[in-house]
DOTI-817392 format. One record per residue: residue in one letter; x, y, z of N, C-alpha, C, O, CB in turn. Coordinates in Angstrom, 3 decimals, decimal comma, m for minus. Last residue first. Glycine has a CB too. Layout:
# residues N
<pt><aa>A</aa><n_px>X</n_px><n_py>Y</n_py><n_pz>Z</n_pz><ca_px>X</ca_px><ca_py>Y</ca_py><ca_pz>Z</ca_pz><c_px>X</c_px><c_py>Y</c_py><c_pz>Z</c_pz><o_px>X</o_px><o_py>Y</o_py><o_pz>Z</o_pz><cb_px>X</cb_px><cb_py>Y</cb_py><cb_pz>Z</cb_pz></pt>
...
//
This chain:
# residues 64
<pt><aa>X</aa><n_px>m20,939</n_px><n_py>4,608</n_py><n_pz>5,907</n_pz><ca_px>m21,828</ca_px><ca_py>4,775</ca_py><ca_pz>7,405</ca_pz><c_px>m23,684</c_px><c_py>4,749</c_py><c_pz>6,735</c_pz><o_px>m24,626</o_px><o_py>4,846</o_py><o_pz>7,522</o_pz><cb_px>m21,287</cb_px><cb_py>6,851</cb_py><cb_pz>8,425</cb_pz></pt>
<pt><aa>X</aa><n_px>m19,450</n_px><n_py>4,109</n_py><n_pz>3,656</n_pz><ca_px>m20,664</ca_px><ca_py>3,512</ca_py><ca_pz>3,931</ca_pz><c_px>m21,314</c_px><c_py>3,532</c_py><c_pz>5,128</c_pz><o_px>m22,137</o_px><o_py>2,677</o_py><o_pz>5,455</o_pz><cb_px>m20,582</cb_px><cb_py>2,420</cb_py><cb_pz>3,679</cb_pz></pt>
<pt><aa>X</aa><n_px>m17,957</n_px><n_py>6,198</n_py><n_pz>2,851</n_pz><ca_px>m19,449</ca_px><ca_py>6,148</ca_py><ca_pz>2,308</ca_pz><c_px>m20,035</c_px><c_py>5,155</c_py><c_pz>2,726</c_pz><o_px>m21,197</o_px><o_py>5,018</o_py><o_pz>2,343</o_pz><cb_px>m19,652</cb_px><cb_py>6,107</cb_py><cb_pz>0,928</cb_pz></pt>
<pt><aa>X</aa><n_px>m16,142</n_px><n_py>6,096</n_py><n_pz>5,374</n_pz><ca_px>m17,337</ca_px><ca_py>7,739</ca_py><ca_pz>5,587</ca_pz><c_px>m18,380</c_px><c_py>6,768</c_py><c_pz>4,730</c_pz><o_px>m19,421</o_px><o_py>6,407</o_py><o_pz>5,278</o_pz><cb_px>m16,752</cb_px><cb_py>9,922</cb_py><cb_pz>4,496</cb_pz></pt>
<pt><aa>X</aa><n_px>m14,905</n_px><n_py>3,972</n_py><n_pz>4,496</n_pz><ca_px>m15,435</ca_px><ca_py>4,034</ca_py><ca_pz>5,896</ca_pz><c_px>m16,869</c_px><c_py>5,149</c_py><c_pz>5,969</c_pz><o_px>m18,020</o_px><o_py>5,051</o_py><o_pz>6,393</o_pz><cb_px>m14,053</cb_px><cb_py>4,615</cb_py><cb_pz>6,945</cb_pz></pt>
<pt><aa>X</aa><n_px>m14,160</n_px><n_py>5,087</n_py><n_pz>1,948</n_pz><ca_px>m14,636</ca_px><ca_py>3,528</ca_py><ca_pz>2,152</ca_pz><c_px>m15,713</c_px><c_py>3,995</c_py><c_pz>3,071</c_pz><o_px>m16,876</o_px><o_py>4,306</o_py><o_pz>2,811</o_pz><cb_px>m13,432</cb_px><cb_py>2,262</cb_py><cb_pz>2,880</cb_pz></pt>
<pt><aa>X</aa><n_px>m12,068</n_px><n_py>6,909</n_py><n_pz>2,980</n_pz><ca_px>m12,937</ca_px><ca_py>7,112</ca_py><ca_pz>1,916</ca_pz><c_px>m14,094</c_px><c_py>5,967</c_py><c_pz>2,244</c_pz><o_px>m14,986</o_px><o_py>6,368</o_py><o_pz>2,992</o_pz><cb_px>m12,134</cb_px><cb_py>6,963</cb_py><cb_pz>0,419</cb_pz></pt>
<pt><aa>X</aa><n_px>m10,174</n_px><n_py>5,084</n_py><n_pz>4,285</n_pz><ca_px>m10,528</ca_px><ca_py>6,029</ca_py><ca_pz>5,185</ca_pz><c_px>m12,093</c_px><c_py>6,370</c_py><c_pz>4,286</c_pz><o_px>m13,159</o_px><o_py>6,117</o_py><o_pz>4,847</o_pz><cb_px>m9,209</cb_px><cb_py>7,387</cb_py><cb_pz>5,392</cb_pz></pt>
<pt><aa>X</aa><n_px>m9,378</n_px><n_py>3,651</n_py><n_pz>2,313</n_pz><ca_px>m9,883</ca_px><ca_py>3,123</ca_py><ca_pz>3,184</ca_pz><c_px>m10,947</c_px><c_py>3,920</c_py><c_pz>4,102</c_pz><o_px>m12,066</o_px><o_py>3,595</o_py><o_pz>4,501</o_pz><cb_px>m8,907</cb_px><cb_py>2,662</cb_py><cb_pz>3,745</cb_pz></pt>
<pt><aa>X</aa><n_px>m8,041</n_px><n_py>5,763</n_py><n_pz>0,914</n_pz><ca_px>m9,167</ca_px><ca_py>4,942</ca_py><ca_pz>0,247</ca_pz><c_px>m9,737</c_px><c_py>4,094</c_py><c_pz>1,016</c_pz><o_px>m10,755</o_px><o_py>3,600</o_py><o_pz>0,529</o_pz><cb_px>m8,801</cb_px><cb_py>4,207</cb_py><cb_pz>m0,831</cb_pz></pt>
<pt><aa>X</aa><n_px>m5,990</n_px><n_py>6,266</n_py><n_pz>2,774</n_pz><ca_px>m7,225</ca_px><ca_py>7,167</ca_py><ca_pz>2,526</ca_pz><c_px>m8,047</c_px><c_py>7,029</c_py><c_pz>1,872</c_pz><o_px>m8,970</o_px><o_py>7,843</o_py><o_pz>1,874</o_pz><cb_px>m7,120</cb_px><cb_py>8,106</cb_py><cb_pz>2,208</cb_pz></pt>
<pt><aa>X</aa><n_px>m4,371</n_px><n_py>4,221</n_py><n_pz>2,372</n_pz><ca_px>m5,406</ca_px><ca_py>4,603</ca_py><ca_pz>3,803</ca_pz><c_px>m6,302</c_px><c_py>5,079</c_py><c_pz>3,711</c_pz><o_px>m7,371</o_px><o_py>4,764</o_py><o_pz>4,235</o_pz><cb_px>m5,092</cb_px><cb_py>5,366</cb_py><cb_pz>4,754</cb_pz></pt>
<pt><aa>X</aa><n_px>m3,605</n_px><n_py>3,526</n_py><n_pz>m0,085</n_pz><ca_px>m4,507</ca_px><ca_py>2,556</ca_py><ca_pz>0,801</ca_pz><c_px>m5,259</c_px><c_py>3,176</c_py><c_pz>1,938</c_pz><o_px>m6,364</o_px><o_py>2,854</o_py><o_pz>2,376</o_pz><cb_px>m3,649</cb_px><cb_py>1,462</cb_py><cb_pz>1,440</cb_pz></pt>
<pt><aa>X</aa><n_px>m1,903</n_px><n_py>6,229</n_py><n_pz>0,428</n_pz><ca_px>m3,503</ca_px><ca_py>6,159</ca_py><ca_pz>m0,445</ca_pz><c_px>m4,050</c_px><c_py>5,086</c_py><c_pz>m0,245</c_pz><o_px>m5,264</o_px><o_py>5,258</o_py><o_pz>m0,139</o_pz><cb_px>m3,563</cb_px><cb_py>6,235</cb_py><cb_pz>m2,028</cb_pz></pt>
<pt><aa>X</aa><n_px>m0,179</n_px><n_py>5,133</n_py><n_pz>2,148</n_pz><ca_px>m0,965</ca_px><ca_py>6,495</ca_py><ca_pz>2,464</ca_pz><c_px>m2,102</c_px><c_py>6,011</c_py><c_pz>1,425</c_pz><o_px>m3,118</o_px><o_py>5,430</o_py><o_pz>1,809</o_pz><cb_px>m0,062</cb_px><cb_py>8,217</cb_py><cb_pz>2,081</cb_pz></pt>
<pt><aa>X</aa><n_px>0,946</n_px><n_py>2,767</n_py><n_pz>1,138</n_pz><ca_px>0,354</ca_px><ca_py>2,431</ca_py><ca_pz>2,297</ca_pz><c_px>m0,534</c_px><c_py>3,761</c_py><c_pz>2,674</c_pz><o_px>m1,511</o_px><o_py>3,610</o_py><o_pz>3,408</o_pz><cb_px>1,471</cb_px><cb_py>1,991</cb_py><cb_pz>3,384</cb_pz></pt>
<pt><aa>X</aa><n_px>2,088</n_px><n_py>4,088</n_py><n_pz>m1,752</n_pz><ca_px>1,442</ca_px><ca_py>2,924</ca_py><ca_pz>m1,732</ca_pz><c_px>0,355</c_px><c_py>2,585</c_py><c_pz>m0,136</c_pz><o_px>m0,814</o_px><o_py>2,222</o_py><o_pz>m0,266</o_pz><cb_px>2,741</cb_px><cb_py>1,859</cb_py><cb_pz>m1,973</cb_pz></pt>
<pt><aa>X</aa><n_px>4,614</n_px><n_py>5,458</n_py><n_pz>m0,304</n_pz><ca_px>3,517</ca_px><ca_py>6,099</ca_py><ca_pz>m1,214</ca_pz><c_px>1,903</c_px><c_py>5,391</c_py><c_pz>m0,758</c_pz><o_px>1,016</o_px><o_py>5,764</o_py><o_pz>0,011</o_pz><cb_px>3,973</cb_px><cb_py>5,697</cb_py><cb_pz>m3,033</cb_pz></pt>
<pt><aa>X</aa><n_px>6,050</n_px><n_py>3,204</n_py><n_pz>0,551</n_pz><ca_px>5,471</ca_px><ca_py>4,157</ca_py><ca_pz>1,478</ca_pz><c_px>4,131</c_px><c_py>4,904</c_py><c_pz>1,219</c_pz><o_px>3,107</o_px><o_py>5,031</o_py><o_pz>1,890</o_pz><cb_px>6,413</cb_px><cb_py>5,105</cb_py><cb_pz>1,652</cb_pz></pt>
<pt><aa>X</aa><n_px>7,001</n_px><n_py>1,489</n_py><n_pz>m2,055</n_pz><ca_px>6,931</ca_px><ca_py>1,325</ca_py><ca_pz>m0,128</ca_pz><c_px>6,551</c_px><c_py>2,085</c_py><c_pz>1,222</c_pz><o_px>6,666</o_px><o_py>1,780</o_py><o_pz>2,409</o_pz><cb_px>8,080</cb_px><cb_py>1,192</cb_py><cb_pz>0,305</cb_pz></pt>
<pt><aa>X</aa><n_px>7,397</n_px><n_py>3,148</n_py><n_pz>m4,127</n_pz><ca_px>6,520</ca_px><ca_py>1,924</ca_py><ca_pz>m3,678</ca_pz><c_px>6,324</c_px><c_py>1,866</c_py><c_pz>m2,626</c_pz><o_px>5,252</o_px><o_py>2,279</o_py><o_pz>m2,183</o_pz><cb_px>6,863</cb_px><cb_py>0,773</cb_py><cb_pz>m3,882</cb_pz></pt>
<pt><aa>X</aa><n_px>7,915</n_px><n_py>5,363</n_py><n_pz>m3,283</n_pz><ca_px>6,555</ca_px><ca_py>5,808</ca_py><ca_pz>m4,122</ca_pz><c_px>6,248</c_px><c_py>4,314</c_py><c_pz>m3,739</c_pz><o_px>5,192</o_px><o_py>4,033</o_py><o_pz>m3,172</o_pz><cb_px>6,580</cb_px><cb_py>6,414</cb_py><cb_pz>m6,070</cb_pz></pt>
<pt><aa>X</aa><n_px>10,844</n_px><n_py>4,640</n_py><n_pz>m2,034</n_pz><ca_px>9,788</ca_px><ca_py>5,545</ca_py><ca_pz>m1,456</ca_pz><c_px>8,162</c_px><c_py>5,340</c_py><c_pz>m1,877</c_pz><o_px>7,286</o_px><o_py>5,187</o_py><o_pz>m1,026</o_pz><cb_px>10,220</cb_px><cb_py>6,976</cb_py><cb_pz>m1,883</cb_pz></pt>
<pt><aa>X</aa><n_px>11,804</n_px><n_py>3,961</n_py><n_pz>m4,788</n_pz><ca_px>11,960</ca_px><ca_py>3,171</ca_py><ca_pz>m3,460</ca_pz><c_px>10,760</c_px><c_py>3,643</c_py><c_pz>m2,335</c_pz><o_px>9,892</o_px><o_py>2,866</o_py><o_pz>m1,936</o_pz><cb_px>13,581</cb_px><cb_py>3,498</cb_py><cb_pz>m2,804</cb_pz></pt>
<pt><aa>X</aa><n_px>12,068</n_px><n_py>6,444</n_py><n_pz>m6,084</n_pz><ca_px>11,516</ca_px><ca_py>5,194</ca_py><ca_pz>m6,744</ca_pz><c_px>11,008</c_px><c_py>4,382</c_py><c_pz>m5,547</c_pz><o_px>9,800</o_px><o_py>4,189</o_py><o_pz>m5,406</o_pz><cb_px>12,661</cb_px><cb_py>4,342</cb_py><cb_pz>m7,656</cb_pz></pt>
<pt><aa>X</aa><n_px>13,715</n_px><n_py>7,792</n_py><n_pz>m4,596</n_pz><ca_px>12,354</ca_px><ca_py>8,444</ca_py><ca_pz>m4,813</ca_pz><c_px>11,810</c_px><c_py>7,310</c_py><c_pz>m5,282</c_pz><o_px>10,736</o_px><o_py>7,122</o_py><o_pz>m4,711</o_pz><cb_px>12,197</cb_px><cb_py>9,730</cb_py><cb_pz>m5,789</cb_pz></pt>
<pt><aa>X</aa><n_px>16,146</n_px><n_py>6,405</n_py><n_pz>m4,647</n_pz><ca_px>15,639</ca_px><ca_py>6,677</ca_py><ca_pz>m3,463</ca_pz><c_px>14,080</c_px><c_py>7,045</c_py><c_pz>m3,550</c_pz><o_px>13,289</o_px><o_py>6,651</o_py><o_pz>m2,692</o_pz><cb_px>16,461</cb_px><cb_py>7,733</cb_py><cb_pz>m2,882</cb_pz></pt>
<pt><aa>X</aa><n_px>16,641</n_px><n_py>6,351</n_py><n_pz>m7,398</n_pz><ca_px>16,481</ca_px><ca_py>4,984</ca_py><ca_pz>m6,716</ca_pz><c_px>15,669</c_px><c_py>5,298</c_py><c_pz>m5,169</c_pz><o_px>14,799</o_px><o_py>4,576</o_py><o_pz>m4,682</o_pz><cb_px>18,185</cb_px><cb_py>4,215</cb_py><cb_pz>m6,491</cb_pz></pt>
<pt><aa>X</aa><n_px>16,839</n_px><n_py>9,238</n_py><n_pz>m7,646</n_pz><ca_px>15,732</ca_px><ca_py>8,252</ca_py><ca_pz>m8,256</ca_pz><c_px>15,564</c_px><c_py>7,490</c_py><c_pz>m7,622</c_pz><o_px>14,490</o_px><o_py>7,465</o_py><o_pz>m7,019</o_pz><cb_px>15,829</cb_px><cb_py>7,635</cb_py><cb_pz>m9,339</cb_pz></pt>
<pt><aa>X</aa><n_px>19,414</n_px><n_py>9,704</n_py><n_pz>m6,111</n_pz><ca_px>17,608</ca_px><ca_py>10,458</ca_py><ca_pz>m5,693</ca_pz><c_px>16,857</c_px><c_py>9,311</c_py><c_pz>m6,234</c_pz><o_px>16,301</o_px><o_py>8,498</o_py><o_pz>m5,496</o_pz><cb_px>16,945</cb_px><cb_py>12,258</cb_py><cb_pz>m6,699</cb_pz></pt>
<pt><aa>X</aa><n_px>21,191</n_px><n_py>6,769</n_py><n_pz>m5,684</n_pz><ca_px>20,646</ca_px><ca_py>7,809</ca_py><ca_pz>m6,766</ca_pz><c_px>19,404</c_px><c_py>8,485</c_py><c_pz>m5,160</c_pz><o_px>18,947</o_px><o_py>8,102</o_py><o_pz>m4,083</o_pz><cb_px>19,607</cb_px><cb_py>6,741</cb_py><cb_pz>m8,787</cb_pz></pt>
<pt><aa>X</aa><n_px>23,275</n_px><n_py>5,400</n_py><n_pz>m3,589</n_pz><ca_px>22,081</ca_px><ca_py>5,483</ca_py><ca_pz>m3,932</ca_pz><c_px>21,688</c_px><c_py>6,766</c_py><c_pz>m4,500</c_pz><o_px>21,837</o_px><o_py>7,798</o_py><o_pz>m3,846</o_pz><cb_px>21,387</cb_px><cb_py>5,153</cb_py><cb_pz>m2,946</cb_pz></pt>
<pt><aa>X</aa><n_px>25,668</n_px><n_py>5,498</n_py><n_pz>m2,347</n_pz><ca_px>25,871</ca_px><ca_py>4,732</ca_py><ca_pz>m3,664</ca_pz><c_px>24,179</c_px><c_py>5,393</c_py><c_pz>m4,220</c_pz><o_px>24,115</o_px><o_py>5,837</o_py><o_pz>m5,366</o_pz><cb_px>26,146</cb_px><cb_py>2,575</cb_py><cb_pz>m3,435</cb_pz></pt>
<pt><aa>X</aa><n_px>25,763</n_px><n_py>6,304</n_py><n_pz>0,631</n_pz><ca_px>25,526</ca_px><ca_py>7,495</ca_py><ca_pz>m0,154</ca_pz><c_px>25,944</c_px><c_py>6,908</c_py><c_pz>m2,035</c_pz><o_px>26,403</o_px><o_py>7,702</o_py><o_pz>m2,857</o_pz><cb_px>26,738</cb_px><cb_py>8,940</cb_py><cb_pz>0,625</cb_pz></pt>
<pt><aa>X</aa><n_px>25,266</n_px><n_py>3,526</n_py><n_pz>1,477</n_pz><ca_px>24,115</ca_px><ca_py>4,194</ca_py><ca_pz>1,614</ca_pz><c_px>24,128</c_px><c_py>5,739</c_py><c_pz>0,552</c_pz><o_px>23,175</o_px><o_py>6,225</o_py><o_pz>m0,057</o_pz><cb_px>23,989</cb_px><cb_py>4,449</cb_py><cb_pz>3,308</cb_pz></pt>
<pt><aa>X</aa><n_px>26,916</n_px><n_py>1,140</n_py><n_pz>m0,038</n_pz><ca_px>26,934</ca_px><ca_py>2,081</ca_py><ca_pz>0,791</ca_pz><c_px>25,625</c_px><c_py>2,887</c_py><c_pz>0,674</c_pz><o_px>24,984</o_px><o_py>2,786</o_py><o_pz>m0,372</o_pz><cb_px>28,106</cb_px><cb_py>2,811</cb_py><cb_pz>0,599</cb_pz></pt>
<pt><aa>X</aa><n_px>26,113</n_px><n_py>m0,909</n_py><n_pz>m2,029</n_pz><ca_px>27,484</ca_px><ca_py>m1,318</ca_py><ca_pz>m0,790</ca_pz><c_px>27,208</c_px><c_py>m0,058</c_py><c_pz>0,352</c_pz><o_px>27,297</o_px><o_py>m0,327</o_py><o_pz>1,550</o_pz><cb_px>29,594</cb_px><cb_py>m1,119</cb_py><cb_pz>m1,646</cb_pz></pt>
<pt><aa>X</aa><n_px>22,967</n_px><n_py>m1,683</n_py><n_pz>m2,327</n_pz><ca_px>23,778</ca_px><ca_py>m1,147</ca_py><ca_pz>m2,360</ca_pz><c_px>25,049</c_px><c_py>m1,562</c_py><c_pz>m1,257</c_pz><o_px>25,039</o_px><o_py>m2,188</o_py><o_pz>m0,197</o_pz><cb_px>23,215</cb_px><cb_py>m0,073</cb_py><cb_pz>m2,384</cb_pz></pt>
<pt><aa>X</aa><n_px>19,908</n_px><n_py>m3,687</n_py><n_pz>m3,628</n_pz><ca_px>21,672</ca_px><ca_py>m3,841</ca_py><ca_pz>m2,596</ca_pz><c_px>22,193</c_px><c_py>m2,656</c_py><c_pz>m3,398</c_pz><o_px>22,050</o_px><o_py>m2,483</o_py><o_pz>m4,609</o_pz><cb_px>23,033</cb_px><cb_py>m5,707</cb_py><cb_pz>m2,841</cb_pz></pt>
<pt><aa>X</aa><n_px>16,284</n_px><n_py>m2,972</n_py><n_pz>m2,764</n_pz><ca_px>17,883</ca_px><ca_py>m2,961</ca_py><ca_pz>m3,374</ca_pz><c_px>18,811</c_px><c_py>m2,787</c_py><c_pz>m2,787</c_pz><o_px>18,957</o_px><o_py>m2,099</o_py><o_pz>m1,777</o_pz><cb_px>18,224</cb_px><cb_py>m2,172</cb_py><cb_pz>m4,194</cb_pz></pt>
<pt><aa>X</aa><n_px>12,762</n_px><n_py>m3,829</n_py><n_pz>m3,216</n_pz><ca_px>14,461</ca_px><ca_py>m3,450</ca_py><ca_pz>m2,369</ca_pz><c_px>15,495</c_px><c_py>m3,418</c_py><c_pz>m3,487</c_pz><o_px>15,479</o_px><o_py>m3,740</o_py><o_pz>m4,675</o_pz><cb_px>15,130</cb_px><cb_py>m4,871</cb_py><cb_pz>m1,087</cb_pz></pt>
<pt><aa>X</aa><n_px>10,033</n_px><n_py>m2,416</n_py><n_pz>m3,037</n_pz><ca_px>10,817</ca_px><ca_py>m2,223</ca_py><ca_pz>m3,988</ca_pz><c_px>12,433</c_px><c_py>m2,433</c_py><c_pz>m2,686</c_pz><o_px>12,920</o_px><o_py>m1,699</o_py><o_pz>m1,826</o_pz><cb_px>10,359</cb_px><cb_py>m0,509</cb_py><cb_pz>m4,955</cb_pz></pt>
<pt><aa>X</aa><n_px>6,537</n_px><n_py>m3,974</n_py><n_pz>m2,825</n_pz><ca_px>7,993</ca_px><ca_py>m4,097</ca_py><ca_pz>m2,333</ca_pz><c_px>8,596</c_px><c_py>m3,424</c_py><c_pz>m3,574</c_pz><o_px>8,172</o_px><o_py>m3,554</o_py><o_pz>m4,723</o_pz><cb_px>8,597</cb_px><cb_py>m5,755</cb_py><cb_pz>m1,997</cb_pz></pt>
<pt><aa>X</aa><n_px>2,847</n_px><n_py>m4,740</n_py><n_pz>m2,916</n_pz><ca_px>4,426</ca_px><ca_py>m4,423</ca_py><ca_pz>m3,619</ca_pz><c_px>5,602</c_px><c_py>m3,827</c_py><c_pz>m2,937</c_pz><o_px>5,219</o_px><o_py>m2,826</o_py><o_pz>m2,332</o_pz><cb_px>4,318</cb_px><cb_py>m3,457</cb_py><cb_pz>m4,718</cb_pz></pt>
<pt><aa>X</aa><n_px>0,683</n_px><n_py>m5,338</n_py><n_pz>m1,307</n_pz><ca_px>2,395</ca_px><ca_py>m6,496</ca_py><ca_pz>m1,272</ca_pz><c_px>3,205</c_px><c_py>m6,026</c_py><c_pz>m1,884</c_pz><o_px>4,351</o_px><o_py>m6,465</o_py><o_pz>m1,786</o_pz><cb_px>2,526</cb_px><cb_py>m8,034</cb_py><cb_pz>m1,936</cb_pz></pt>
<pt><aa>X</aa><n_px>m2,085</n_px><n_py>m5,200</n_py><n_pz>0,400</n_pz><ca_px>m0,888</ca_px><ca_py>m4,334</ca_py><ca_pz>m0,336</ca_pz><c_px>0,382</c_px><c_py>m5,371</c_py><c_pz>m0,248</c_pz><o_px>0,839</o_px><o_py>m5,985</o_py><o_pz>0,716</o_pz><cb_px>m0,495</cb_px><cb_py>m2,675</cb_py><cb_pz>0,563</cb_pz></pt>
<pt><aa>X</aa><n_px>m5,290</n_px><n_py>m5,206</n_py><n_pz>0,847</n_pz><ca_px>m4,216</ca_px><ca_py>m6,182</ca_py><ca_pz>0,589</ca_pz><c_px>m3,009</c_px><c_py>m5,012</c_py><c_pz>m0,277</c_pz><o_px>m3,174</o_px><o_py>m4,284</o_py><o_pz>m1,256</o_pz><cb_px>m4,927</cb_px><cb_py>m7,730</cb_py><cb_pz>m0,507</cb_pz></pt>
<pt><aa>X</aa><n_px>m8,397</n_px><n_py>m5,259</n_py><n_pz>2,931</n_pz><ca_px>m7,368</ca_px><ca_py>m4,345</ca_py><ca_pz>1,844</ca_pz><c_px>m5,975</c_px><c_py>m5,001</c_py><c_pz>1,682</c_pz><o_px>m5,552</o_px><o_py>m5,378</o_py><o_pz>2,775</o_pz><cb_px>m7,034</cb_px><cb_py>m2,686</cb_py><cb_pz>2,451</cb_pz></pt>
<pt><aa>X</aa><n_px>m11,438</n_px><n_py>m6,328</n_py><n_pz>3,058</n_pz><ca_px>m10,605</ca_px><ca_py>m6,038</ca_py><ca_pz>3,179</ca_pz><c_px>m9,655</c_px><c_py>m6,135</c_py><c_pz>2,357</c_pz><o_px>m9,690</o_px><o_py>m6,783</o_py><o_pz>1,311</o_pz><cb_px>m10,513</cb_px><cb_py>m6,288</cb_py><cb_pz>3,899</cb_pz></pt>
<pt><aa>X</aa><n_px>m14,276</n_px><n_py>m4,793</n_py><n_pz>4,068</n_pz><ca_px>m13,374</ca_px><ca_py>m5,025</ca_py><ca_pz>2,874</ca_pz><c_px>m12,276</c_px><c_py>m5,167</c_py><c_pz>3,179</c_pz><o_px>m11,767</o_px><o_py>m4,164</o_py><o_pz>3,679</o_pz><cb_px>m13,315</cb_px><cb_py>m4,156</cb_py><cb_pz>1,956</cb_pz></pt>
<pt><aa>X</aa><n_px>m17,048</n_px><n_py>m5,120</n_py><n_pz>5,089</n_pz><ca_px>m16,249</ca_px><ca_py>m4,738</ca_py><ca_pz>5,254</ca_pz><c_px>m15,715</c_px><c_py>m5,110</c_py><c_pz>4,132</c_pz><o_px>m16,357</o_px><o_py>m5,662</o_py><o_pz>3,239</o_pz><cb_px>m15,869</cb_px><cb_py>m4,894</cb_py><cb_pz>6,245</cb_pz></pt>
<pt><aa>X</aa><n_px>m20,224</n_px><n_py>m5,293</n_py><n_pz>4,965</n_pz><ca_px>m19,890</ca_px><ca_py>m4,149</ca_py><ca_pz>4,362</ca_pz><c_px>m18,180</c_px><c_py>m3,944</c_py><c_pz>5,133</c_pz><o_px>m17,934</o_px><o_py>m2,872</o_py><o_pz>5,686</o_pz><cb_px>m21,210</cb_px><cb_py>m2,859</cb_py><cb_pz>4,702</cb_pz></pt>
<pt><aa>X</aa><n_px>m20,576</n_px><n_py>m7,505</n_py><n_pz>7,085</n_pz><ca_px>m21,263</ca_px><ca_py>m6,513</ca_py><ca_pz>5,797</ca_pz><c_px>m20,655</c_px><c_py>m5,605</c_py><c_pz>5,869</c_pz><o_px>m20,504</o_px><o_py>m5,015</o_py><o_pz>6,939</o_pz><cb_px>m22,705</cb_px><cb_py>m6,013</cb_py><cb_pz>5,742</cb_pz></pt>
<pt><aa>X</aa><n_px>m17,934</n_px><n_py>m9,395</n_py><n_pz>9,173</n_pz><ca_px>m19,195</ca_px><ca_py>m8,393</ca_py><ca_pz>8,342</ca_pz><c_px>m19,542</c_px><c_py>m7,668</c_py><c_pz>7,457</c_pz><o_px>m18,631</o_px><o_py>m7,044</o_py><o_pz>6,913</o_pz><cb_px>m19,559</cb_px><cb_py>m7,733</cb_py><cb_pz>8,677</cb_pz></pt>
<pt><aa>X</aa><n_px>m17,033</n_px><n_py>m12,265</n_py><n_pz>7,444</n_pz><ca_px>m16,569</ca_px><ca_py>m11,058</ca_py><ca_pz>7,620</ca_pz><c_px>m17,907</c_px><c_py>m10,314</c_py><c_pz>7,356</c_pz><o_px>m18,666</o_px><o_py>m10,300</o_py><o_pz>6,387</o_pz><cb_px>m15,321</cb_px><cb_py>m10,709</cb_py><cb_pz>6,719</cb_pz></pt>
<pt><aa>X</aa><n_px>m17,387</n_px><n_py>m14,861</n_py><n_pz>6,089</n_pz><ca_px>m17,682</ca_px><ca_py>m14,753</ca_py><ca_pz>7,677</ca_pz><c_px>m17,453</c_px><c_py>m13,275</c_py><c_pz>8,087</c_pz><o_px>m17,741</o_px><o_py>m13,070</o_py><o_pz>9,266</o_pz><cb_px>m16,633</cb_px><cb_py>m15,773</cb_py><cb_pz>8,626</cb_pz></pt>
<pt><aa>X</aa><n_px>m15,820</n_px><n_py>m14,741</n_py><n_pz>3,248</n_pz><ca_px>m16,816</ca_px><ca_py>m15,131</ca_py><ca_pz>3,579</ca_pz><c_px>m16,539</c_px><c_py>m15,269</c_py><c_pz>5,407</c_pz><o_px>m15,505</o_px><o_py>m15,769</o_py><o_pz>5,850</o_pz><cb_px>m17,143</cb_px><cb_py>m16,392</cb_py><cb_pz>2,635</cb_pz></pt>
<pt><aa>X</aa><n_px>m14,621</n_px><n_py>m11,290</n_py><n_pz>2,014</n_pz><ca_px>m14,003</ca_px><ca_py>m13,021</ca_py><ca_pz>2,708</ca_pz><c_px>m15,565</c_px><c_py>m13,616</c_py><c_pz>3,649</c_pz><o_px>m16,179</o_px><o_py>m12,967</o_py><o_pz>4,495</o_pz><cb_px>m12,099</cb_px><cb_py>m12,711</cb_py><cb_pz>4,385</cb_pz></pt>
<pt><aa>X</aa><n_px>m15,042</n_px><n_py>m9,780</n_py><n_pz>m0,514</n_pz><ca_px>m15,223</ca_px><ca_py>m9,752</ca_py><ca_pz>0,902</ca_pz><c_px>m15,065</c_px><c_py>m11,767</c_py><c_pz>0,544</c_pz><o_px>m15,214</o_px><o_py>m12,692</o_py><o_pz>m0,255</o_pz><cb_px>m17,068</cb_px><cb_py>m8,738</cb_py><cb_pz>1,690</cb_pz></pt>
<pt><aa>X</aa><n_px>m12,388</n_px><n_py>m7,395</n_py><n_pz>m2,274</n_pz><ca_px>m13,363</ca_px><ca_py>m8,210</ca_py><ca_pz>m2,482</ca_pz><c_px>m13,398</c_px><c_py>m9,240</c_py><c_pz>m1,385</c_pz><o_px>m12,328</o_px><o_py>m9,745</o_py><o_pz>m1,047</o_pz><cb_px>m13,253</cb_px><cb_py>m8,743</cb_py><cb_pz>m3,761</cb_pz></pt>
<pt><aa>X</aa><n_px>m10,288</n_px><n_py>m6,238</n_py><n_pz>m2,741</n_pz><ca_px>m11,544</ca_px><ca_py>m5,560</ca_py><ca_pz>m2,162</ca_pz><c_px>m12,615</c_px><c_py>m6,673</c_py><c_pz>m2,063</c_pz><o_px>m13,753</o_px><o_py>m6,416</o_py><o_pz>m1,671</o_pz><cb_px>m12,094</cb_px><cb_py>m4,284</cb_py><cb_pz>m3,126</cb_pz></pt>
<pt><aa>X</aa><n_px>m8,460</n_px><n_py>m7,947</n_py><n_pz>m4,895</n_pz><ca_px>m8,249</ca_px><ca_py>m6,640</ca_py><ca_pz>m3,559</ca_pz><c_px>m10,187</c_px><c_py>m5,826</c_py><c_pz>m3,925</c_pz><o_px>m10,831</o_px><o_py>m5,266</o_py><o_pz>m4,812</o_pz><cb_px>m6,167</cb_px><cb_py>m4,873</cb_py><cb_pz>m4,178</cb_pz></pt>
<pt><aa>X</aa><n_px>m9,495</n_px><n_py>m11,398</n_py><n_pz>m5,177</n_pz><ca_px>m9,087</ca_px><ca_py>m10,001</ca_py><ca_pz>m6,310</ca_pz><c_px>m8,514</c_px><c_py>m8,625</c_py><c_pz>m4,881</c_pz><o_px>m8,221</o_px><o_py>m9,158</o_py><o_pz>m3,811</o_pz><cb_px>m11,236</cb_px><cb_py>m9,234</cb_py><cb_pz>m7,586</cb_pz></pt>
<pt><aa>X</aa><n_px>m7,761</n_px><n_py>m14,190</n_py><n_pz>m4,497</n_pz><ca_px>m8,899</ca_px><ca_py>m13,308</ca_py><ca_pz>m4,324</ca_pz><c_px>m8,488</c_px><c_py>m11,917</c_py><c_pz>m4,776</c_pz><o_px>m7,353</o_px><o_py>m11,442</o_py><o_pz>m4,730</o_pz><cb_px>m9,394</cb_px><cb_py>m13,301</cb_py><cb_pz>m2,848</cb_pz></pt>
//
């Protein structure tokens, strides 16, 4: 099923929201890890769950 698109028995006008991208990685030590790798790591796995929200949040206001 595509993201946004409604699941049959679910009320009107809901949507629901699907997030799965993942970024892991092995390091031996914690200070082995670049900024990048760290900033890279971040934009997926965190970034990603704020603007789901607030496109959610968005969602919510236009369809009162």
């Amino acid at each position: 099923m595509r993201a946004g698109a409604c699941h049959s028995g679910r009320r009107k006008g809901a949507t629901p929201w699907t997030r799965n991208p993942a970024r892991r990685t092995r390091s031996a030590a914690l200070e082995d890890l670049t900024d990048e790798r760290i900033e890279e790591t971040l934009k997926t796995n965190i970034f990603g769950y704020m603007y789901m929200a607030r496109a959610a949040l968005f969602e919510a206001v236009s369809n009162r």
